[in-house]
C-alpha positions as CSV (number, residue, x, y, z in Angstrom):
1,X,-0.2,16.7,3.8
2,X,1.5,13.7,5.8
3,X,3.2,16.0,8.4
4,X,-0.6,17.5,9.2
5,X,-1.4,13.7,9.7
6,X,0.5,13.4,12.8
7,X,-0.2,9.3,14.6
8,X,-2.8,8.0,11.9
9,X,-4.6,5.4,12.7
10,X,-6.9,3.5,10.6
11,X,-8.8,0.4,11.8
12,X,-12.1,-1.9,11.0
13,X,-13.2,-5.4,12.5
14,X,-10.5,-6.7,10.1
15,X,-7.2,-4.9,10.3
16,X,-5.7,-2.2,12.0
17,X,-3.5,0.6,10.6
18,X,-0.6,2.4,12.5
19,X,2.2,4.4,11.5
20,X,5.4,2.4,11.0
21,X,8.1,2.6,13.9
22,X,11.8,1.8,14.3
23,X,11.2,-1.5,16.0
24,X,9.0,-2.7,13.8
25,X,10.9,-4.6,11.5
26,X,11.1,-7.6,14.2
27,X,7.3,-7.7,14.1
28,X,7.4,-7.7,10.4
29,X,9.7,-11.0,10.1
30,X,7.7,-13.5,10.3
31,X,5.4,-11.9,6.7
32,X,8.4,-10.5,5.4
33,X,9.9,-13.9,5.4
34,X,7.3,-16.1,4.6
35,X,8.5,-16.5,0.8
36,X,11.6,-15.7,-0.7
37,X,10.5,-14.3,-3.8
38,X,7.8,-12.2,-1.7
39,X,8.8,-8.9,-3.6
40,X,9.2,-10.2,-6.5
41,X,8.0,-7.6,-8.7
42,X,9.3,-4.5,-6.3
43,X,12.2,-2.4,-6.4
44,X,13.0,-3.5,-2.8
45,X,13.9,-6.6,-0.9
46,X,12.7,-7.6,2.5
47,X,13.9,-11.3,2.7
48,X,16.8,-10.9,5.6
49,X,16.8,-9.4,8.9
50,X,19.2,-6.6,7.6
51,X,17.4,-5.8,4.4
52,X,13.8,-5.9,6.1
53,X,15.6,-3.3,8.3
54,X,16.9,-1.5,6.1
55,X,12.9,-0.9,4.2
56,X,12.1,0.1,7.9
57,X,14.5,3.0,7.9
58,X,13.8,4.2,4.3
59,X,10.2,4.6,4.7
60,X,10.9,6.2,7.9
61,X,13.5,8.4,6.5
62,X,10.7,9.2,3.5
63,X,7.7,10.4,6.2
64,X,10.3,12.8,7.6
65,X,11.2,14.2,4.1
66,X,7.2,14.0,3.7
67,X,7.1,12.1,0.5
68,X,5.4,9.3,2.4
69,X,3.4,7.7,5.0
70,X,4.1,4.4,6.2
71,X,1.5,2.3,7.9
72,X,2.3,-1.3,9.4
73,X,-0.9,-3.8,8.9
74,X,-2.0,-5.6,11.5
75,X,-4.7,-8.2,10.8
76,X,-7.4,-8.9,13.7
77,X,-8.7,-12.3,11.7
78,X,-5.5,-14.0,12.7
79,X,-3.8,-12.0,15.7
80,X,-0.6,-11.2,13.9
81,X,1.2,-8.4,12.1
82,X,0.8,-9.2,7.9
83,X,2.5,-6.1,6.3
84,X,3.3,-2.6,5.3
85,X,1.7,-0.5,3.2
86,X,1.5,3.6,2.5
87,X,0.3,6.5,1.1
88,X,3.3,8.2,-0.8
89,X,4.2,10.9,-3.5
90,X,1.7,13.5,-2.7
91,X,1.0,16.5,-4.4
92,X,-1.2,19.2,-2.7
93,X,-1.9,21.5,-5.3
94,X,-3.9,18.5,-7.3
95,X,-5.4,16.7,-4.6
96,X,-4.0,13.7,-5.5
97,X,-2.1,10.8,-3.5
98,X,-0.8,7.2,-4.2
99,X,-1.4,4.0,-2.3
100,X,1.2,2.0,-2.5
101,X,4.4,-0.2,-1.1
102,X,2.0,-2.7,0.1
103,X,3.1,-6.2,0.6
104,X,1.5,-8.6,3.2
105,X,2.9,-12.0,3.9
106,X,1.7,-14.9,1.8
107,X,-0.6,-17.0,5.1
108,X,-2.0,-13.4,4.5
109,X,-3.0,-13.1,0.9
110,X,-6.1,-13.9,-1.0
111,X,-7.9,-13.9,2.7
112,X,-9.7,-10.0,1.9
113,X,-7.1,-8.5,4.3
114,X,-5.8,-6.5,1.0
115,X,-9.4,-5.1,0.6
116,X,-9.8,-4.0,3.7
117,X,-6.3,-2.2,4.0
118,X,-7.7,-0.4,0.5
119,X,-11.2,0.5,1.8
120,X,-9.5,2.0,5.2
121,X,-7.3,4.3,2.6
122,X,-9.4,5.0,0.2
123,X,-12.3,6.4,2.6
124,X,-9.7,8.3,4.7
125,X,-8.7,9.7,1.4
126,X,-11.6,10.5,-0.2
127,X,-14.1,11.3,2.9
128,X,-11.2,13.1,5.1
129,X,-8.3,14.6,3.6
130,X,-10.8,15.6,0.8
131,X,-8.8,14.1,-2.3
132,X,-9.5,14.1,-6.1
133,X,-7.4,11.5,-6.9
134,X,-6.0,8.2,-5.6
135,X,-3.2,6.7,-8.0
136,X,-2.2,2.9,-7.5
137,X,1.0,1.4,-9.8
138,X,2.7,-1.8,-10.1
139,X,4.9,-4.0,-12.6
140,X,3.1,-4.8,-15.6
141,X,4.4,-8.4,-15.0
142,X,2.3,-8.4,-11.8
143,X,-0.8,-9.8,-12.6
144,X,-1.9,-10.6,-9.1
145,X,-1.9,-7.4,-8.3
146,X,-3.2,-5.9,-11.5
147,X,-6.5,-7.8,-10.8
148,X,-6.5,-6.6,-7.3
149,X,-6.7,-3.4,-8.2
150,X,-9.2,-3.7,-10.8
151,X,-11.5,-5.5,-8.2
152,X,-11.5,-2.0,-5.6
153,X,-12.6,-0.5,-8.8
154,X,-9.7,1.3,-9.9
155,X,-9.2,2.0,-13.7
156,X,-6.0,1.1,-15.7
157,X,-4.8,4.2,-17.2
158,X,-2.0,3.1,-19.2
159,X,2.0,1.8,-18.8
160,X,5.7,3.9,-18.5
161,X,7.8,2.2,-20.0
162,X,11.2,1.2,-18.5
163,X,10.3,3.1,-15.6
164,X,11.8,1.7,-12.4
165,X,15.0,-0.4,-12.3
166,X,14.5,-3.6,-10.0
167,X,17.2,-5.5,-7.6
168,X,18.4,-7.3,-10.3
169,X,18.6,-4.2,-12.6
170,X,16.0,-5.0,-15.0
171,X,13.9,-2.0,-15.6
172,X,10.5,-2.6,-15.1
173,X,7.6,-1.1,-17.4
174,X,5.1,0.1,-14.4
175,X,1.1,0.2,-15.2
176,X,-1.1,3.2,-13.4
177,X,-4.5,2.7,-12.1
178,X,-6.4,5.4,-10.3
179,X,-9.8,5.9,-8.1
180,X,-11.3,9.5,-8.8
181,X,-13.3,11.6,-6.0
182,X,-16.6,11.1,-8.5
183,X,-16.0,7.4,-8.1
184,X,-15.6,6.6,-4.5
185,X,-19.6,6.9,-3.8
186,X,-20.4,4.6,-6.5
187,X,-17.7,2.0,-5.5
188,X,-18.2,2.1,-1.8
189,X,-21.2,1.1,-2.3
190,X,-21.0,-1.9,-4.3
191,X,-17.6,-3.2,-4.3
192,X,-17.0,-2.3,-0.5
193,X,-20.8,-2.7,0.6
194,X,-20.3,-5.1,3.3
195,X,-17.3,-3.3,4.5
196,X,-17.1,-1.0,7.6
């Protein structure tokens, strides 16, 4: 699926959606290190030049094993990059994807940038590559983003216990929420009515 999407590009009056490149971590830098403790709740770090780098290089290293595609977010609104973010973990045979590793600096958060990143990836899901099934997870600790993703629509589907180990080597418990095909109609147009 990813390798068929060759230079994806997804864009709105708001934000703007390209693949990740190799230099890109120096136009990240300013987001990445807007708060220390931005990743809190992720298995990665991002707040040095050489960490931030290092993110860069994984996610490249995981579109060329086709496990995922990385997009770098750049937000119109205020004229700068904000973040990273990416479809990952497909499988073909179910029609199913997951939308995730998203983090956008903190001037960024709370401002509808998030939403619009989600209603760019969810349409090109759903309405292009022809999905079933969009899957969203994070750390059940994360409320912020639990009550993101309940406001796109998306349905809490239950937790997996000790699931991913963090930095520190606490092993998160991580809580699924997903976006069906049969769905998308209904929430495009009411939750992302105003959106284009």
């Amino acid at each position: 699926m990813f390798m068929s999407l060759g230079t994806l590009v997804l864009e709105n009056e708001r934000c703007l959606l390209r693949p990740l490149e190799l230099g890109d971590g120096r136009l990240l830098q300013d987001a990445a290190f807007s708060k220390p403790n931005l990743l809190e709740f992720s298995p990665s770090s991002i707040h040095t030049e050489e960490l931030l780098q290092a993110y860069v290089d994984s996610a490249l290293q995981s579109r060329t094993e086709g496990l995922r595609y990385p997009f770098i977010i750049f937000d119109k609104l205020h004229g700068k990059y904000a973040g990273s973010t990416s479809y990952g973990n497909p499988s073909f045979k179910d029609q199913r994807v997951e939308i995730g590793w998203t983090w956008i600096g903190s001037a960024f958060q709370r401002t509808g940038l998030n939403r619009n990143i989600k209603f760019l990836m969810l349409r090109y899901g759903f309405e292009v590559l022809d999905l079933q099934r969009i899957e969203l997870k994070t750390d059940v600790r994360n409320m912020q983003s639990r009550e993101a993703m309940k406001k796109i629509g998306a349905i809490e589907e239950g937790i997996l216990r000790s699931h991913t180990v963090m930095q520190d080597g606490f092993r998160r418990d991580t809580i699924y929420y997903s976006i069906l095909a049969d769905e998308w109609s209904l929430i495009k147009s009411s939750i992302f009515q105003s959106f284009s």
